[in-house]
N, CA and C of each residue as an Amber inpcrd file, in Angstrom:
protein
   561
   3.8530000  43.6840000  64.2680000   3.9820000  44.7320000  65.2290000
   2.6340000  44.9290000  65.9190000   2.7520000  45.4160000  67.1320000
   1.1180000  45.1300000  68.2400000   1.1850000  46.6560000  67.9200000
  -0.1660000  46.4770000  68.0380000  -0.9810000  48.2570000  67.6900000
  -1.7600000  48.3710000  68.2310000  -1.8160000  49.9090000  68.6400000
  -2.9840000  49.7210000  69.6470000  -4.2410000  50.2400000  69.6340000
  -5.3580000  49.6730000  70.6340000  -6.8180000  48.7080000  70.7220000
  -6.9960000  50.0670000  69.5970000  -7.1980000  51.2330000  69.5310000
  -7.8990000  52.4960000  68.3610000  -7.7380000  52.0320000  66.7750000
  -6.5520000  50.9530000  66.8020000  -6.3810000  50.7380000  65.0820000
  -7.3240000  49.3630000  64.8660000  -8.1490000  48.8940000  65.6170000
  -9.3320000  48.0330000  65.5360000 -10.5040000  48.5190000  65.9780000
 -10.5090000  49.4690000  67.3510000 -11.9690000  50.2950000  67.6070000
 -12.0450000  51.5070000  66.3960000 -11.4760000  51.9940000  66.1400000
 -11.4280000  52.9830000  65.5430000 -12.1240000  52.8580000  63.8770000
 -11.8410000  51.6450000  63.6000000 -12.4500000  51.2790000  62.0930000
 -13.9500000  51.0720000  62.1910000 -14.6820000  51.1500000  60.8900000
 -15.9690000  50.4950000  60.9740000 -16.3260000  49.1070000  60.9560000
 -15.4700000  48.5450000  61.2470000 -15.9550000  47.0100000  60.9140000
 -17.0640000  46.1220000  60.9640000 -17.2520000  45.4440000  60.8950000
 -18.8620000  45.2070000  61.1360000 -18.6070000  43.8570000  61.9300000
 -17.2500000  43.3370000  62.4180000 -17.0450000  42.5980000  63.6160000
 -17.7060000  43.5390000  64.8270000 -18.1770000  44.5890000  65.0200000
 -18.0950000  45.4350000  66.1480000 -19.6080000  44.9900000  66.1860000
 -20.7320000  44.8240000  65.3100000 -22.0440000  45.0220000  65.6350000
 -22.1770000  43.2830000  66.1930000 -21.0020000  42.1920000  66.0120000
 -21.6120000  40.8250000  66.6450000 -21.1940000  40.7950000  68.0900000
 -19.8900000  41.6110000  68.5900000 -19.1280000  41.5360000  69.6540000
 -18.9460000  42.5530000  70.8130000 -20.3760000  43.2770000  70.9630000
 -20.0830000  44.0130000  71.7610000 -20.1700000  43.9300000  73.2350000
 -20.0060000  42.0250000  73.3210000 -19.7020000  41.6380000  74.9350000
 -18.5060000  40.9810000  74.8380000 -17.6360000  40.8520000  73.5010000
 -16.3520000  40.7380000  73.7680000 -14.8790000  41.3480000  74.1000000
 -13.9730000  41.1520000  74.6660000 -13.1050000  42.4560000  75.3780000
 -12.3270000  42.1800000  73.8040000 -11.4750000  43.3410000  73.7120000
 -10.2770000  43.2540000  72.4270000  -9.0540000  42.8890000  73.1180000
  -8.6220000  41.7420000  72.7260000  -7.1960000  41.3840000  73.6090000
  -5.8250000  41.8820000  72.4470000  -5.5090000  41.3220000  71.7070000
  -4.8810000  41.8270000  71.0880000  -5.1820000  42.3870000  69.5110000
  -4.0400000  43.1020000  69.0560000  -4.3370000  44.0080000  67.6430000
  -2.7860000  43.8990000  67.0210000  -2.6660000  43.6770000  65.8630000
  -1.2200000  43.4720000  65.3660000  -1.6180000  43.7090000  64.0000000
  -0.4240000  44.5200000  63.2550000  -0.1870000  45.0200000  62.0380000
   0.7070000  43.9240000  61.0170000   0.0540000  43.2950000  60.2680000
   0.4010000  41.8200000  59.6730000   1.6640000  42.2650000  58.4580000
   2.3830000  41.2870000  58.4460000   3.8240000  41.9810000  57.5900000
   3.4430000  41.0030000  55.5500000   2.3580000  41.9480000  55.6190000
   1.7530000  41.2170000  54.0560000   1.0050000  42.5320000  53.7110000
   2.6290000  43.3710000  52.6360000   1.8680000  44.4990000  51.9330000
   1.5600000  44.1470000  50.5870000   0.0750000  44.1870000  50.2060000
  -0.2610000  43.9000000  49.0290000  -1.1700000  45.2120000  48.2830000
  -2.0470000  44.8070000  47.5340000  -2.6470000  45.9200000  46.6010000
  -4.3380000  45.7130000  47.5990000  -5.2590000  46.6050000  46.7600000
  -6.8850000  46.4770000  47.4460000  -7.4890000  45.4140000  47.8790000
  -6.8690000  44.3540000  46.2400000  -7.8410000  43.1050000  47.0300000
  -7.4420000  41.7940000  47.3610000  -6.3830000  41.6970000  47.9910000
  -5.7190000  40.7390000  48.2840000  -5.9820000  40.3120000  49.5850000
  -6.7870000  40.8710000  50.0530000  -7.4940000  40.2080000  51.1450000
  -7.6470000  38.4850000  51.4110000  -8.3870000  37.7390000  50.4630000
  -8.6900000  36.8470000  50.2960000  -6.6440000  35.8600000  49.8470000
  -6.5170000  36.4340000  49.8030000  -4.8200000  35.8340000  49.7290000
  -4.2390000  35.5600000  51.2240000  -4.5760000  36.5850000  51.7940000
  -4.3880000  36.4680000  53.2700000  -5.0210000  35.9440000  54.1000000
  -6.4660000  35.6650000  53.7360000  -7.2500000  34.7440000  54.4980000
  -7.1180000  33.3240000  54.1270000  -6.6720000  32.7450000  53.1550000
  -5.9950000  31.3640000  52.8130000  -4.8560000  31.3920000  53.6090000
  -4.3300000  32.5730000  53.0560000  -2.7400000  31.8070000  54.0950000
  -3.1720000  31.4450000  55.7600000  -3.8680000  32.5800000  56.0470000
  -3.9090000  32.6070000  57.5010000  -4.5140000  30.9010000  58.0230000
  -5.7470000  30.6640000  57.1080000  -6.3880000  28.9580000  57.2000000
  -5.8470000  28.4810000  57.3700000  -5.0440000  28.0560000  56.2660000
  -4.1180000  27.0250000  55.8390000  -3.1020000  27.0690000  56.6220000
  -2.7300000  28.0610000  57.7590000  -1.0810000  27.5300000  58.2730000
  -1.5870000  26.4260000  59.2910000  -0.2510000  26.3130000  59.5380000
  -0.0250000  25.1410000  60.5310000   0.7600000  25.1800000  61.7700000
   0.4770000  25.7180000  62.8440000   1.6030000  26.3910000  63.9820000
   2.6420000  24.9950000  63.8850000   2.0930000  23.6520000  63.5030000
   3.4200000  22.8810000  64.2270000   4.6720000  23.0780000  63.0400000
   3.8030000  23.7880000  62.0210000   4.6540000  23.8110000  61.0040000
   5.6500000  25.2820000  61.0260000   5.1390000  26.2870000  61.4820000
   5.4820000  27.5710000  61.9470000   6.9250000  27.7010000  62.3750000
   6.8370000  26.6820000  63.5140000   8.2180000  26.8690000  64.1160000
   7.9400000  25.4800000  65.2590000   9.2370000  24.8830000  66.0870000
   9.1510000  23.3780000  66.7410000   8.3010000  23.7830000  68.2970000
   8.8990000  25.5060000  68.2280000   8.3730000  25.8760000  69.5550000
   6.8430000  25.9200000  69.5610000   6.5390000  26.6160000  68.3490000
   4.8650000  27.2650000  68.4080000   3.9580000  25.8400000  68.3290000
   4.9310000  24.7260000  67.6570000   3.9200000  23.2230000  67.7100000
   4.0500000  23.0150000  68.7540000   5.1070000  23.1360000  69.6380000
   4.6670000  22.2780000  70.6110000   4.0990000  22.7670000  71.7690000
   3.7480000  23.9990000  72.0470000   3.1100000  25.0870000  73.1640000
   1.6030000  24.6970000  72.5170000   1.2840000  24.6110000  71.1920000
  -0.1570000  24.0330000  70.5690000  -0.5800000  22.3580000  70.9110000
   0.7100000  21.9050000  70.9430000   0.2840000  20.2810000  71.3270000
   0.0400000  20.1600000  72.5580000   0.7030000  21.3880000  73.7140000
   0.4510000  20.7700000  74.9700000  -0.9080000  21.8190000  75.0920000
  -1.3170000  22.5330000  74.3360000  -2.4560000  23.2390000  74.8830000
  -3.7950000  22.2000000  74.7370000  -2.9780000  21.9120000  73.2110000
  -4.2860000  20.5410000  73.1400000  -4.4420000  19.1540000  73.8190000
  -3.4490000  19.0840000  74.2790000  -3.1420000  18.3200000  75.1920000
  -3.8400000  18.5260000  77.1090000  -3.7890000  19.5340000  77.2330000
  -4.3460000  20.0080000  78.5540000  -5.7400000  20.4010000  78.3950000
  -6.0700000  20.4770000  77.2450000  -7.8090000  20.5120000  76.7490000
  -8.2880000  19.5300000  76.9460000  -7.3120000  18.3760000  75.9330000
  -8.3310000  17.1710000  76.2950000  -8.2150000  16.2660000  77.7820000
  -6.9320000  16.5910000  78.6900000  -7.3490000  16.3500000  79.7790000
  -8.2310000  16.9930000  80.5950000  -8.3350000  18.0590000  81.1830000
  -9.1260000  18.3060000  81.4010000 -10.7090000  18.9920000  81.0940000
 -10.9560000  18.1310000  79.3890000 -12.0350000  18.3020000  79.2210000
 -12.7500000  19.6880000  78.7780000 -11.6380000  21.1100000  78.4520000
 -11.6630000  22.3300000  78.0560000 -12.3710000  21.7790000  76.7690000
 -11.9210000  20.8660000  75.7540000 -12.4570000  21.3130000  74.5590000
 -14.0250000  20.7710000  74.4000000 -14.2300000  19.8160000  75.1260000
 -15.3730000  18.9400000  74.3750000 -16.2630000  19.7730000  74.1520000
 -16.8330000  19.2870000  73.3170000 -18.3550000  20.1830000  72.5920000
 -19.4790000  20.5390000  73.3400000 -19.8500000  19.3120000  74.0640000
 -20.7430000  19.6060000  75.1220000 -20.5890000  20.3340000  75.6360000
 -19.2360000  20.5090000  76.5880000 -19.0680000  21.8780000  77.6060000
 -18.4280000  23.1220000  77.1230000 -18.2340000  23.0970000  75.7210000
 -18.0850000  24.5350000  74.9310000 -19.7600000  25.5280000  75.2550000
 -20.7410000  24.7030000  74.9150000 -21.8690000  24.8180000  74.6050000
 -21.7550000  26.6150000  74.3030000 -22.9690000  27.1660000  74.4470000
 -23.3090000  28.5080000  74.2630000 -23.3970000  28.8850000  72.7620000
 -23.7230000  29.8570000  72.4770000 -24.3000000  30.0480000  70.7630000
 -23.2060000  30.7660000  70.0580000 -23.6090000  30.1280000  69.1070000
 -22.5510000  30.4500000  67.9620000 -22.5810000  32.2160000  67.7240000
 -21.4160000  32.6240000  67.3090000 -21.7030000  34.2470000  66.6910000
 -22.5450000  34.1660000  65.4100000 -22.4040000  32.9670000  64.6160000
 -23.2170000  33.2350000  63.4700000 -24.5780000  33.2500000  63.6860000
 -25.1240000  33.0820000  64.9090000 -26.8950000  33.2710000  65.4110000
 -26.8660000  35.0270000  65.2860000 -25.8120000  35.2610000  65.5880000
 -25.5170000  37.3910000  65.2890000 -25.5770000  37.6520000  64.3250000
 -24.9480000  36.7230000  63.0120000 -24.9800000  37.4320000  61.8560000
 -26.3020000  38.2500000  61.2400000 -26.2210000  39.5780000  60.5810000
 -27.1260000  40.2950000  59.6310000 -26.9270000  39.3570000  58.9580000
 -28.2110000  39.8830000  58.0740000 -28.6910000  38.8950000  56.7860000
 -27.6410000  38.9510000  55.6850000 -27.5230000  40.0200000  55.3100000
 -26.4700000  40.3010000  54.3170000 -24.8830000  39.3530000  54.7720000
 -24.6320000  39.3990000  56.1080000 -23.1080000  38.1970000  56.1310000
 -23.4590000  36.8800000  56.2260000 -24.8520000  36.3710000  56.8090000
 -25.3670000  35.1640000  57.0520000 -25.6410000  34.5910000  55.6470000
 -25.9360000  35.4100000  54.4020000 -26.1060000  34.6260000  52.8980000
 -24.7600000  34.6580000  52.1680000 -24.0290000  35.7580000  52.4380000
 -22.5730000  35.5850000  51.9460000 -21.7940000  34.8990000  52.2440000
 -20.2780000  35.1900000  51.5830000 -19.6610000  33.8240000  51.7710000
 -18.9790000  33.8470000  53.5270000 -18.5280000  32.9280000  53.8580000
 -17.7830000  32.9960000  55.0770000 -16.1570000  32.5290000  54.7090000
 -15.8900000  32.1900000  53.8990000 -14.1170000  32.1900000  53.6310000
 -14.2120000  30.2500000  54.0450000 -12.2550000  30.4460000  53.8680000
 -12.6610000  29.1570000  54.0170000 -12.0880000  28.9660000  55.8510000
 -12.6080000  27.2930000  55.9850000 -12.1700000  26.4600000  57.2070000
 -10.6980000  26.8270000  57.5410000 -10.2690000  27.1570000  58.8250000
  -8.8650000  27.0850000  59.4830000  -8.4750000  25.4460000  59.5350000
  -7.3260000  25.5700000  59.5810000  -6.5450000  23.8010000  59.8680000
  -7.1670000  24.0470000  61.6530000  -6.7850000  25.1300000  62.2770000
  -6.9860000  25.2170000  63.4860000  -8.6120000  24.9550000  63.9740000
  -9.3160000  24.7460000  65.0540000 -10.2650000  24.2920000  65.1330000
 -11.1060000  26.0910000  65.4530000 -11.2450000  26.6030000  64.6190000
 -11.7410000  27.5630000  63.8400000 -13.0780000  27.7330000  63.2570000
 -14.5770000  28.2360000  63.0910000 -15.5230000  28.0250000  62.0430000
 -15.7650000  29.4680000  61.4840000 -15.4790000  29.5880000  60.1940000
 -14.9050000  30.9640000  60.0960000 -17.0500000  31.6170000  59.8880000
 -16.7490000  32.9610000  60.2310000 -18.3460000  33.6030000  60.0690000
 -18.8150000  34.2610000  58.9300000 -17.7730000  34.6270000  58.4550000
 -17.9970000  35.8290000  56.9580000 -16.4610000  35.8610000  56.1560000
 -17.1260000  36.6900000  55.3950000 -15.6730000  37.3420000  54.8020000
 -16.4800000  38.3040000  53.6760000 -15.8140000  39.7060000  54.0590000
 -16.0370000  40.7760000  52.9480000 -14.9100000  40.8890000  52.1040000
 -15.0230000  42.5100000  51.6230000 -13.8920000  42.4740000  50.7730000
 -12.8390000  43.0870000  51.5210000 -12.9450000  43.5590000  52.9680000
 -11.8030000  44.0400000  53.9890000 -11.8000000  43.2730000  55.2210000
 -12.8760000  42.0310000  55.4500000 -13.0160000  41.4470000  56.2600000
 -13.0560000  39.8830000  56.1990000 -12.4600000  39.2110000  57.2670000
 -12.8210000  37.7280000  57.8330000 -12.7620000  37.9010000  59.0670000
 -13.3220000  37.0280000  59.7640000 -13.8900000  36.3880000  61.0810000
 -14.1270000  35.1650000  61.1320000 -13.4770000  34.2630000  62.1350000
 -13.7830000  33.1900000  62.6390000 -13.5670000  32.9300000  64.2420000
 -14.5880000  31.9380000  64.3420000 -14.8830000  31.6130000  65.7600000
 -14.6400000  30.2110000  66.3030000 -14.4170000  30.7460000  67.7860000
 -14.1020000  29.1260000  68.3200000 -14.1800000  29.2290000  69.9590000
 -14.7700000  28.4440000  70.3480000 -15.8440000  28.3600000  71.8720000
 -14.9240000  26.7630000  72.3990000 -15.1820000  27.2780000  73.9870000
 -14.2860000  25.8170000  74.8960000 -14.9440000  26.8140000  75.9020000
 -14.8680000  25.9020000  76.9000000 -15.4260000  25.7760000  78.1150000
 -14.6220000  27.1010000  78.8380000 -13.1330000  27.5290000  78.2740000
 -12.5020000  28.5710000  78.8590000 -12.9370000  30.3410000  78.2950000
 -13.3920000  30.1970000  77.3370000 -13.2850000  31.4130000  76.6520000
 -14.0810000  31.1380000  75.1580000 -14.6940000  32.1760000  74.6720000
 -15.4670000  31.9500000  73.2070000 -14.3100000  33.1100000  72.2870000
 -13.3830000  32.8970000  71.4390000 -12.4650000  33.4160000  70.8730000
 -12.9660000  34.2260000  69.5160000 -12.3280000  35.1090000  69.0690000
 -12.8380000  35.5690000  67.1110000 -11.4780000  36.3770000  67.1960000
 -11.2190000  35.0460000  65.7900000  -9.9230000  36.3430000  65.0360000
 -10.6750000  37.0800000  64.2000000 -10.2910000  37.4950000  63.7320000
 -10.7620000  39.0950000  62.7320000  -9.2220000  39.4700000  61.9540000
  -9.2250000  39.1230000  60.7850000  -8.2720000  39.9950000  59.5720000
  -9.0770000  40.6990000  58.9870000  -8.4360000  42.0160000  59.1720000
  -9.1420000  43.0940000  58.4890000  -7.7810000  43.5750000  57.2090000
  -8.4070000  44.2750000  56.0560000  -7.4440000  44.6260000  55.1230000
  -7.6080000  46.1420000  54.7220000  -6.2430000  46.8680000  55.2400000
  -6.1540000  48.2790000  55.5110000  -5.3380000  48.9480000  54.6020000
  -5.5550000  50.0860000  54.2970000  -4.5780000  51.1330000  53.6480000
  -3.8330000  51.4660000  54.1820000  -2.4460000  52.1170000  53.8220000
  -1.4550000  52.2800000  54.6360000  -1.3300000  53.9750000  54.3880000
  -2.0270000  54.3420000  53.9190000  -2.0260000  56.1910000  53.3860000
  -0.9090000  55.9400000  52.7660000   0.2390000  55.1790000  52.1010000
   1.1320000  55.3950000  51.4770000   0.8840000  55.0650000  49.5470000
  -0.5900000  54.5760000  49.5980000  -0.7920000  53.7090000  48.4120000
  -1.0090000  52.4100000  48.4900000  -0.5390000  51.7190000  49.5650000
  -0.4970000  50.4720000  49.2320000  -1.0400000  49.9160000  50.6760000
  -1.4840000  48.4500000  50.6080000  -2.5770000  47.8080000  51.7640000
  -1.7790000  46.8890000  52.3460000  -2.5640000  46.2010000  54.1350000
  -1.6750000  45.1200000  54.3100000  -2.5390000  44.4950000  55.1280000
  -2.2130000  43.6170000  56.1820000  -3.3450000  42.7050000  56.9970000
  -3.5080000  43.5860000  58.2240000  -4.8300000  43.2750000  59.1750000
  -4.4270000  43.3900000  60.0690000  -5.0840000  42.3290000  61.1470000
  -4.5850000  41.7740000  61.8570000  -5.3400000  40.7040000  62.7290000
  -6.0260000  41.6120000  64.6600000  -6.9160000  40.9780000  64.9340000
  -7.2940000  41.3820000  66.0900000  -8.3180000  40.1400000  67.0170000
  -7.7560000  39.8730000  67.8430000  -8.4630000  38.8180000  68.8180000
  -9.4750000  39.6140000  69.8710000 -10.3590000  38.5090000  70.1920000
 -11.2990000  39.1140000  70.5210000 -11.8590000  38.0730000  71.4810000
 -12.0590000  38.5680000  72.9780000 -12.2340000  37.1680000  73.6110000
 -13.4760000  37.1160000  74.4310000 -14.3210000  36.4520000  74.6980000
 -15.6180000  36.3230000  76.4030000 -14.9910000  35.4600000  76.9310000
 -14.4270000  35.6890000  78.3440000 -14.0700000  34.7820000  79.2300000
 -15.0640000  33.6410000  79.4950000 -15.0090000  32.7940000  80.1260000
 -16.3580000  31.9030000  80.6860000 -15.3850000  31.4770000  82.1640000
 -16.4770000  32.6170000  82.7620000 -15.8210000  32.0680000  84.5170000
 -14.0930000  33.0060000  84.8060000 -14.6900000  32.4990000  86.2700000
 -13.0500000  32.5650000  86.3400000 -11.9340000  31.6840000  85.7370000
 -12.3390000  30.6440000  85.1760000 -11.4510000  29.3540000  84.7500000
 -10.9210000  30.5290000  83.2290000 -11.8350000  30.8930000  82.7000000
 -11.5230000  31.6180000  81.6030000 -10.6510000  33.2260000  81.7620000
 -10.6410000  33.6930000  82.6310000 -10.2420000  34.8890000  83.1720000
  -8.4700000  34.0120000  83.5200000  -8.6900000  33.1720000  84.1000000
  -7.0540000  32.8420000  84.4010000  -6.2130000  31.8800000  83.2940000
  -6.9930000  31.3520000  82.6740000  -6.6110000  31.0280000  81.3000000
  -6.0150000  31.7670000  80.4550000  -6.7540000  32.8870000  79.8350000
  -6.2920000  34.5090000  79.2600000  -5.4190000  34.8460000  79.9230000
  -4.9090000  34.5970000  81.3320000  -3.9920000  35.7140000  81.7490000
  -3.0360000  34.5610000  82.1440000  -3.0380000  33.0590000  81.8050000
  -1.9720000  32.4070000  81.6930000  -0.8300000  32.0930000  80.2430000
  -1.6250000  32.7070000  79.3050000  -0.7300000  32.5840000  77.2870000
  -1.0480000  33.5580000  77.4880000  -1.1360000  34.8400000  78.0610000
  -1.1010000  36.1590000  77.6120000   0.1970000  35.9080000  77.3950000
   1.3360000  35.7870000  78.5740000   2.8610000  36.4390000  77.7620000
   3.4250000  35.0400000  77.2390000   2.7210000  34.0730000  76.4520000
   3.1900000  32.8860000  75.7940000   2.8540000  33.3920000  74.1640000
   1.2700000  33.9140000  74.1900000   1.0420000  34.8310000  72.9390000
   2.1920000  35.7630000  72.5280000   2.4570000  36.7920000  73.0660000
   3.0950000  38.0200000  73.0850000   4.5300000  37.9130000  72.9890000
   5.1150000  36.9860000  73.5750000   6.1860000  36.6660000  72.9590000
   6.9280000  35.9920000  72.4470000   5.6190000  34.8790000  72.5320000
   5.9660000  33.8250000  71.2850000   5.3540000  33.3770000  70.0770000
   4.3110000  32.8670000  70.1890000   3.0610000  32.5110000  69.3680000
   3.1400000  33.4200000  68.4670000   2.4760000  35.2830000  68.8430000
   2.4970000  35.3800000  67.8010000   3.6100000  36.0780000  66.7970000
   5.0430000  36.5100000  67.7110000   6.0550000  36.4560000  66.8150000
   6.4530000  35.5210000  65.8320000   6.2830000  34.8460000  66.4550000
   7.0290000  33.0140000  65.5530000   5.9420000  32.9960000  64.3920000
   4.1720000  32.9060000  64.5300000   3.7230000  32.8900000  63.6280000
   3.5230000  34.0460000  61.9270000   3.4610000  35.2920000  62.6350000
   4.0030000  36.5220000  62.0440000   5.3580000  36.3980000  61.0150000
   6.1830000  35.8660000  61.7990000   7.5590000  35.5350000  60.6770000
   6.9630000  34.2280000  59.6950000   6.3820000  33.6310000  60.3000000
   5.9530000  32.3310000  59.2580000   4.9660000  33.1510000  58.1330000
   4.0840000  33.4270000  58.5790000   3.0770000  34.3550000  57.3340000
   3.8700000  35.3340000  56.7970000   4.9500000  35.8680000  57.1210000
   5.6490000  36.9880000  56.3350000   6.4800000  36.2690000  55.1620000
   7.0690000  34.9570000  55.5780000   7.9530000  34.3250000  54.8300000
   6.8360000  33.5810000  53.7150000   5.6820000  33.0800000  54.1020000
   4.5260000  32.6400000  52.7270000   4.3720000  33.7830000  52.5680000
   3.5880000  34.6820000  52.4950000   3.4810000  35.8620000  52.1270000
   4.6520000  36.6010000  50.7810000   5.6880000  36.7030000  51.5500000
   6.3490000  36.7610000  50.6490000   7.5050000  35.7700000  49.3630000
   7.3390000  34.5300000  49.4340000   6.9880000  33.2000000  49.0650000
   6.1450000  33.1660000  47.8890000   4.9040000  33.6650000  48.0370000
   3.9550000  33.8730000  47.0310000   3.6730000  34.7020000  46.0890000
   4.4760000  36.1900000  46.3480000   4.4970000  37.2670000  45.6420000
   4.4360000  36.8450000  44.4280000
């Protein structure tokens, strides 16, 4: 379920002190109610999925994205360039752990005991998911994800506003039911 931008500004997170030239694009309430520290349960799953595995649609809107990267040259490294968020990290997240690697081309930055972050830069946009792990005032905790984007250019400004409604009503429904079904799979 999408929630809105106050249930990610509103927290203390300490994503807020690396990103304060990134806009908040989306915020969603993750369907994985667990106990305090199951955080780290949710940041494996989240790694480890696999959109082509998700659903036939969500692989293949990912194959042609990667597909239109490497034609026109969005992903290469060279023209990602620009600095990593982990040149932001405080000392205290820069010696701790950072969680693990996404299958997705992902380099994750930290991970607390309510937090992960990972990052990923292309010539269109410099991206950070963020799972944060919240109380529900009922007793019990659950995920919450929030994207976080810097355009680069206008190429990046019309990019974002071309999978805005490919995100929103597909991507991340389809993936959401996939993490709900591991999620609850694993109980």
């Amino acid at each position: 379920m999408r929630l809105p931008d106050s249930a990610h500004l509103g927290r203390p997170w300490r994503i807020h002190e690396l990103t304060p030239d990134f806009a908040l694009e989306d915020v969603w309430a993750l369907p994985t109610p667990g106990g305090p520290d199951d955080l780290p349960r949710l940041v494996e799953l989240v790694a480890t999925a696999d959109p082509a595995k998700s659903s036939k649609v969500v692989g293949t809107l990912f194959a042609l994205r990667w597909k239109l990267g490497e034609l026109f040259g969005w992903d290469d490294e060279e023209e990602a360039g620009g600095p990593t968020l982990r040149d932001r990290l405080p000392p205290d997240l820069r010696s701790g752990p950072a969680g693990p690697a996404p299958k997705l081309p992902f380099a994750p930055l930290y991970e607390t005991h309510d937090e992960w972050a990972a990052e990923i830069a292309n010539r269109t946009m410099h991206g950070v998911i963020h799972l944060g792990w919240v109380a529900d005032g009922h007793g019990a905790h659950r995920g919450q994800m929030a994207v976080l984007v810097k355009r680069h250019g206008r190429l990046g400004a019309v990019y974002m506003a071309a999978i805005k409604p490919f995100r929103h009503w597909i991507v991340y429904p389809l993936l959401l039911r996939d993490l709900e079904r591991r999620w609850q799979a694993g109980a």
